[in-house]
C-alpha positions as CSV (number, residue, x, y, z in Angstrom):
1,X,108.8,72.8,87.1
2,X,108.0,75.8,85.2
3,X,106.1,79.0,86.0
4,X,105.1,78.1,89.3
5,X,103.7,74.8,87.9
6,X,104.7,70.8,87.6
7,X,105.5,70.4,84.0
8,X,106.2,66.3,84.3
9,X,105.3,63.9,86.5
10,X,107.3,62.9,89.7
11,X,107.1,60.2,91.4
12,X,107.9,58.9,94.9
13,X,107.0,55.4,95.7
14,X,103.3,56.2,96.8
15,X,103.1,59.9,96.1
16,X,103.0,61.3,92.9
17,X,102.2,64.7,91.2
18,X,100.8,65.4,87.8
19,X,100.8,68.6,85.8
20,X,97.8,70.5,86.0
21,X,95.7,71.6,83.1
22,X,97.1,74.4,81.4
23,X,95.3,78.1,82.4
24,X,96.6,81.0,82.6
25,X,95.4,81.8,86.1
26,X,98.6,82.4,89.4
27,X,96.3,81.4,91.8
28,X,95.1,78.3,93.2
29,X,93.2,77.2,96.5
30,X,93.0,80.9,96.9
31,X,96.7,81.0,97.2
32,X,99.5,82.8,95.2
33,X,102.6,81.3,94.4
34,X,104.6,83.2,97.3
35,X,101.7,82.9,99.6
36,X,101.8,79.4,99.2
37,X,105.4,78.9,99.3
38,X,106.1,80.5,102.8
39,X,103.8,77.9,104.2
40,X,106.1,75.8,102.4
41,X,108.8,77.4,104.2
42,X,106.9,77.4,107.1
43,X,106.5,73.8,107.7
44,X,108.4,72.3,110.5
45,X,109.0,68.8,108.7
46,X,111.1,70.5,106.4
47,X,113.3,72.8,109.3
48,X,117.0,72.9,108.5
49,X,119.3,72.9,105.6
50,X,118.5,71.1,102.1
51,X,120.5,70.8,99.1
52,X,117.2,71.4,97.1
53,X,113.7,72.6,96.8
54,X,111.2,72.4,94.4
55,X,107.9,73.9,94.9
56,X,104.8,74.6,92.8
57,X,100.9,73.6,91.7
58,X,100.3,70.2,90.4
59,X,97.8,66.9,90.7
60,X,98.8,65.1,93.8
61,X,97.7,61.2,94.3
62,X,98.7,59.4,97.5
63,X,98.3,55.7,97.6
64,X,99.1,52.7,100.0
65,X,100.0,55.1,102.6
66,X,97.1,55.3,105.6
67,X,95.8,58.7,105.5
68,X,96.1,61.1,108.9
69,X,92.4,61.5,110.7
70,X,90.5,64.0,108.3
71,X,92.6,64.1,105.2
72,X,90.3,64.1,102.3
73,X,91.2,61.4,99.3
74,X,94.1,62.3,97.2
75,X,93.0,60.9,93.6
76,X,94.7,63.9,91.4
77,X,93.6,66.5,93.5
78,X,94.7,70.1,92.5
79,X,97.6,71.2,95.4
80,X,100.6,73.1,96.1
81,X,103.3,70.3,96.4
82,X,106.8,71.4,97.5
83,X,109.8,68.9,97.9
84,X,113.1,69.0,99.6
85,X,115.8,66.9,99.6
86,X,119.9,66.4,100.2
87,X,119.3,67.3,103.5
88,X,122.6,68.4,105.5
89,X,123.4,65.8,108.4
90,X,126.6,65.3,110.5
91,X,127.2,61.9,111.1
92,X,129.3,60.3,113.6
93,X,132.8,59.4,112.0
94,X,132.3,55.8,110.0
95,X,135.5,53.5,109.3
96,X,135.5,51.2,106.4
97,X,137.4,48.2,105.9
98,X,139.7,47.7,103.5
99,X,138.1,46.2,100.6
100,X,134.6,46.6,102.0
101,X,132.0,48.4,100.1
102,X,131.4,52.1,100.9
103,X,128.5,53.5,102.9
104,X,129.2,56.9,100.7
105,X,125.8,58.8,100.4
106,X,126.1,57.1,96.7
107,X,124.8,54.6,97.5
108,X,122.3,55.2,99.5
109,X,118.3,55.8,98.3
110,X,118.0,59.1,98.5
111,X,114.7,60.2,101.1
112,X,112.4,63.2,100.0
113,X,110.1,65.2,102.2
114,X,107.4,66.3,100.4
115,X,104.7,68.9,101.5
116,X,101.0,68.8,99.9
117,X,99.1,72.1,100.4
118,X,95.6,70.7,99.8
119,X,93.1,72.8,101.4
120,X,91.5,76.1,100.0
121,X,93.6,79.0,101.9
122,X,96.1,76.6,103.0
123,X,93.6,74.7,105.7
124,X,94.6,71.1,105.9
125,X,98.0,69.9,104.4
126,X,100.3,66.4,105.1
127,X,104.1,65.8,104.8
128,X,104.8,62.5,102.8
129,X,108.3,61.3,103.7
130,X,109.4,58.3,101.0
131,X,111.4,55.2,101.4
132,X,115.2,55.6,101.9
133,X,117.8,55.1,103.9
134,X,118.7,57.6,106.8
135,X,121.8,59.3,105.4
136,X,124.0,58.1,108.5
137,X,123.1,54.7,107.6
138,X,120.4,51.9,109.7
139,X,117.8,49.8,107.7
140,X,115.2,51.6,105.3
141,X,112.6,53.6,106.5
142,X,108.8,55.0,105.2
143,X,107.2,55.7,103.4
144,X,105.5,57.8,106.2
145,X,102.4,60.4,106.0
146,X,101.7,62.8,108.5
147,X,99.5,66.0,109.3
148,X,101.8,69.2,108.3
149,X,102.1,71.8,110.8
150,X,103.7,75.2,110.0
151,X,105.5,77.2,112.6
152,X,104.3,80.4,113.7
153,X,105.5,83.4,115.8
154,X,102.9,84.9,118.1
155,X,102.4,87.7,120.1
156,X,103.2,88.1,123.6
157,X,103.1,90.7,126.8
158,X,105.6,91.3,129.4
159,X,104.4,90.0,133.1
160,X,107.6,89.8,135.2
161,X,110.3,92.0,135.4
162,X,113.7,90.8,134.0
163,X,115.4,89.3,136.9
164,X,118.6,87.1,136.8
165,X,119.0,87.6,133.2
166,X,115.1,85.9,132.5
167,X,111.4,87.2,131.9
168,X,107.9,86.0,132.4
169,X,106.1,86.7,129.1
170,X,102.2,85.5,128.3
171,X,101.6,84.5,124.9
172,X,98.5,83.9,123.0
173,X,98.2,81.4,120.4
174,X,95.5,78.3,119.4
175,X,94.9,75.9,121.7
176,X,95.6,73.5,119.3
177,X,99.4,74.4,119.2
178,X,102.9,73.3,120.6
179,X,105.8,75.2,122.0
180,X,108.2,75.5,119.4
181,X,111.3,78.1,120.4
182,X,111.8,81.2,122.7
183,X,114.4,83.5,121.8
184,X,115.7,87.1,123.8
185,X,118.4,88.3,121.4
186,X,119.7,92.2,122.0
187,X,122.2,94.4,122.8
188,X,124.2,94.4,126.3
189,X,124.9,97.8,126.0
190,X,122.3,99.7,125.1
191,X,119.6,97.6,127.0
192,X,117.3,96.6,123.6
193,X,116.3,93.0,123.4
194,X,113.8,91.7,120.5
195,X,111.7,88.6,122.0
196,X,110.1,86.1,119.6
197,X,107.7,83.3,120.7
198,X,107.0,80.8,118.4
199,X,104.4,77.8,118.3
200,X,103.6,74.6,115.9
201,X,99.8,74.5,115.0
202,X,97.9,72.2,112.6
203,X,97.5,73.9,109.4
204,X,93.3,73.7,109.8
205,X,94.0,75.5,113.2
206,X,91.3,78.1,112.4
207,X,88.6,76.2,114.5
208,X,90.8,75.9,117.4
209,X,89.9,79.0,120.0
210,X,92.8,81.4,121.2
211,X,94.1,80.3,124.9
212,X,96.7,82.2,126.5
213,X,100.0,80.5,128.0
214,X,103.1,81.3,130.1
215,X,106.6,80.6,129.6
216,X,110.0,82.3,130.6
217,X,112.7,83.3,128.2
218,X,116.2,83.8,128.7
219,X,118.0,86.5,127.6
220,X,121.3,86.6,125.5
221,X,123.6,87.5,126.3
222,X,122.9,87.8,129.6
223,X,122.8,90.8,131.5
224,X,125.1,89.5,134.0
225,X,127.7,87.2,132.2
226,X,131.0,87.5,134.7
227,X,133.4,90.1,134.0
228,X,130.6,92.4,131.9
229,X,130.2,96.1,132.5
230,X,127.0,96.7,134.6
231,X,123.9,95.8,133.5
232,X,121.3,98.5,131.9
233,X,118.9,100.2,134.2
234,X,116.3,100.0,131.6
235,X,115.7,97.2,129.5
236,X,113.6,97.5,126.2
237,X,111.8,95.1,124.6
238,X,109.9,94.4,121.5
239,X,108.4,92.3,119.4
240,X,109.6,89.9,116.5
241,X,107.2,90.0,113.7
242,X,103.9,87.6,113.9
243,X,102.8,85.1,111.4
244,X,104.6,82.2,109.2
245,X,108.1,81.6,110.4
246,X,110.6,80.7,107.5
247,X,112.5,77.4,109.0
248,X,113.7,76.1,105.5
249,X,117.2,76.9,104.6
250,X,118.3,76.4,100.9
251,X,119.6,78.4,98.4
252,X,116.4,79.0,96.9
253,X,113.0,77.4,96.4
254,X,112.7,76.3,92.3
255,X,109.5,76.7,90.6
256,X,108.7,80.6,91.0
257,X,106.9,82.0,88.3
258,X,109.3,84.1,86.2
259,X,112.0,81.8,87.2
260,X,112.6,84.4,90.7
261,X,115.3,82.8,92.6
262,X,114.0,84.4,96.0
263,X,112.8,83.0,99.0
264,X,109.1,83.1,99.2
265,X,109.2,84.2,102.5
266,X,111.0,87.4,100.8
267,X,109.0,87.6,97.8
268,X,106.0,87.4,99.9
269,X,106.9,90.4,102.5
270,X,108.2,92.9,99.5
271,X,104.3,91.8,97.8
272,X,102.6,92.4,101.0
273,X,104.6,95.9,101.8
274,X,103.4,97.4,98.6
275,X,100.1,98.7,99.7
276,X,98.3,99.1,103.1
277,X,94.7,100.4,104.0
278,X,93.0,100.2,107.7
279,X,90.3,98.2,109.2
280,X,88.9,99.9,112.0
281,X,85.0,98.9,113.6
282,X,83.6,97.9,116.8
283,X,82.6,95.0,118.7
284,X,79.3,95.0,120.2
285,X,76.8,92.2,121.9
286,X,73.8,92.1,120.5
287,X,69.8,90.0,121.6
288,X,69.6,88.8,124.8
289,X,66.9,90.1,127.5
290,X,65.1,93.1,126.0
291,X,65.4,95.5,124.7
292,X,68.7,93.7,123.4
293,X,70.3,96.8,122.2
294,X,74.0,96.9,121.1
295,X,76.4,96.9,123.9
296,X,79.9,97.6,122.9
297,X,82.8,95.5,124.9
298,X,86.5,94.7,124.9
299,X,87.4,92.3,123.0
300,X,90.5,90.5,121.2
301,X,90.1,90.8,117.0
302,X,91.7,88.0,114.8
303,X,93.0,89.4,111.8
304,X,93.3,85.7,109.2
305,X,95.2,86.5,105.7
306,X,95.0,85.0,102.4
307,X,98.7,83.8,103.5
308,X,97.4,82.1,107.0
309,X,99.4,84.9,108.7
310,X,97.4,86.1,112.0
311,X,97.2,89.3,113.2
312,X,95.6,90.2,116.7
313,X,94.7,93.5,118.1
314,X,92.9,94.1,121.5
315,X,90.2,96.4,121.2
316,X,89.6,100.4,123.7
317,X,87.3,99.4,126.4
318,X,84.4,101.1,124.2
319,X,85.0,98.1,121.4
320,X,86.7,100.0,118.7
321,X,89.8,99.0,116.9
322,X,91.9,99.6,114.4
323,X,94.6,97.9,112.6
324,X,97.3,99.1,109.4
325,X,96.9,95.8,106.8
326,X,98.3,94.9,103.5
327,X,95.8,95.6,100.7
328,X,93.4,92.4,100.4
329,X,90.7,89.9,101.6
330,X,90.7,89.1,105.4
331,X,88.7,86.7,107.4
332,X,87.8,89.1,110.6
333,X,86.5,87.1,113.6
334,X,86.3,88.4,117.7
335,X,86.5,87.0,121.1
336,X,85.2,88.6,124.2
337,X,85.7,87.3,128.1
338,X,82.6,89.0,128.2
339,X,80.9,86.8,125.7
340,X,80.3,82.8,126.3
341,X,83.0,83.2,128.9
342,X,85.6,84.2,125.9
343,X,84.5,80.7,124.1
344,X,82.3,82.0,122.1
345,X,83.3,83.6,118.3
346,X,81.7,86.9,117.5
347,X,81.6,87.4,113.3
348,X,81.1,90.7,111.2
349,X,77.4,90.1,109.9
350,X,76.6,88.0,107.3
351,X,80.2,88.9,105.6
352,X,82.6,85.9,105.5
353,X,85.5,88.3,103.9
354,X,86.3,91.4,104.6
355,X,88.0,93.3,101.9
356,X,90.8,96.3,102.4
357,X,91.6,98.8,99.8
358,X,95.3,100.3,100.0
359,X,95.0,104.0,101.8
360,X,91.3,103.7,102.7
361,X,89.6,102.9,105.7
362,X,87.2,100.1,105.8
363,X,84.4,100.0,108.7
364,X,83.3,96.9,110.3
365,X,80.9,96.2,112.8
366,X,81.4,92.7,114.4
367,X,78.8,91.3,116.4
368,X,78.5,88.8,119.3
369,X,75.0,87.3,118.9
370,X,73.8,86.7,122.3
371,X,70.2,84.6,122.8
């Protein structure tokens, strides 16, 4: 691996990746390295600690393995591959009789977890798990192919009061996804607890339409653990950030270009900070009975990076919005209860980007086509 790229060819029973042609071009499938790399991260079929990661471009080809529902053919197809391995497991205490031969992870055929990043923008991706033995020991198992999902932390709104050391929160995420965690980490004393909500989703999640959920998190520590000082009057909370949620731990991800030994999840937040503009516009219906003139409404806007982070921002009750981004191309959709009973998707003309320029404005008018 060199330069962001797969310089030899490496092979896992019915996976293998190719080196690409040479070009002198960073970015593939619309993707960056970093960009890339914290979906990489992202992915919950790599979550927990590995001894190593390898991540970068290459020519994947997948063979006698079935294919999940929708995954295109993988005959040397240009993707971002990464693979993880020596993954840390505590296994029950094993005894070995004298003489016998050791179950030492030596022996054993080592499993890798690949991830292939196939899709332009990072929509559609599989994890490809080769034949091994599990490292506390039991018959071989895989090879196994799978849809990847990443893990992603959404936003969320307060709807109970904290009562018995617990909250109601609502959170909005695709339809499409699966509770992944809750977490209500803070500060006893002062009364300041960060909330995070996150949620597993398909990495082609961008047809699925936004639904709204409930859940209940706990706090911790609780504000009424026995023998603790009295709890706050006032509890503050906030929000954890949204987007991509970093669940592989290793000491570093091999195959950045310029040989950077950060996590792409860190390489990718310093990029992203370097720069920001604002999107700001309106939402409006538009057709229907005549004279069909624009109406503005309230509305939800989905903010859709490069990166697949999501950003959502609820609009005044006059339409307009606006929303502080990172410098770049966004995919700028809207959803209305007002429109197709909130089903519906309203889009910003003819425009399938929208493009923001570090400390300018950029207008956008997004319109929900009614007929």
């Amino acid at each position: 691996m060199a330069s962001g790229r797969y310089v030899q060819i490496v092979a896992m029973s019915g996976l293998q990746v190719s080196p690409p042609p040479l070009t002198t071009t960073t970015e593939h499938l619309g993707l960056t390295w970093s960009q890339a790399a914290t979906l990489f991260e992202a992915t919950s079929a790599v979550q927990g600690s590995h001894a190593h990661a390898i991540f970068g471009y290459g020519l994947a080809t997948l063979e006698g393995s079935r294919r999940p529902a929708g995954t295109p053919p993988l005959r040397r197809r240009g993707a971002w591959v990464g693979i993880t391995w020596g993954g840390t497991t505590h296994c029950p205490a094993e005894t070995t009789k004298p003489g016998s031969a050791s179950t030492s992870s030596g022996s054993r055929r080592q499993i890798y977890t690949s991830v292939v990043i196939y899709g332009d923008h990072g929509d559609g991706a599989i994890v490809y798990t080769s034949r091994g033995a599990p490292p506390c020991g039991g018959p071989m198992q895989g090879p196994t192919v799978e849809a990847a999902k990443e893990v992603l932390s959404v936003p969320w709104q307060q709807k109970t009061p904290v009562h018995a050391g617990a909250i109601g929160i609502s959170y909005r995420a695709p339809a499409c996804a699966t509770l992944f965690s809750t977490a209500g980490h803070g500060n006893l004393h002062t009364g300041q607890f960060s909330l995070d909500v996150e949620v597993t989703v398909p990495f082609d999640h961008a047809a699925c339409r936004i639904a709204t959920r409930a859940t209940t998190i706990r706090l911790f520590p609780s504000l009424t653990p026995p023998g603790a000082p009295a709890a706050p009057s006032h509890v503050a909370l906030s929000h954890q950030a949204t987007g991509p949620v970093a669940v592989l731990e290793a000491g570093r991800v091999g195959g950045a270009p310029g040989g950077s030994a950060a996590h792409a999840s860190s390489s990718a937040a310093s990029a992203g900070s370097a720069s920001i503009g604002t999107l700001g516009g309106v939402v409006e219906t538009v057709g229907g009975p005549a004279p069909g003139s624009p109406h503005p409404v309230r509305a939800t806007v989905i903010v859709r990076g490069a990166g697949r982070s999501v950003v959502e921002v609820s609009t005044a009750p006059d339409g307009a919005f606006s929303i502080d981004l990172p410098a770049g191309t966004y995919q700028v959709t809207a959803r209305s209860p007002r429109y197709q009973d909130g089903r519906g998707v309203c889009h910003p003309g003819s425009a399938s980007t929208i493009g923001v320029q570090p400390g300018r404005t950029t207008k956008v008018r997004i319109t929900c086509e009614e007929r």
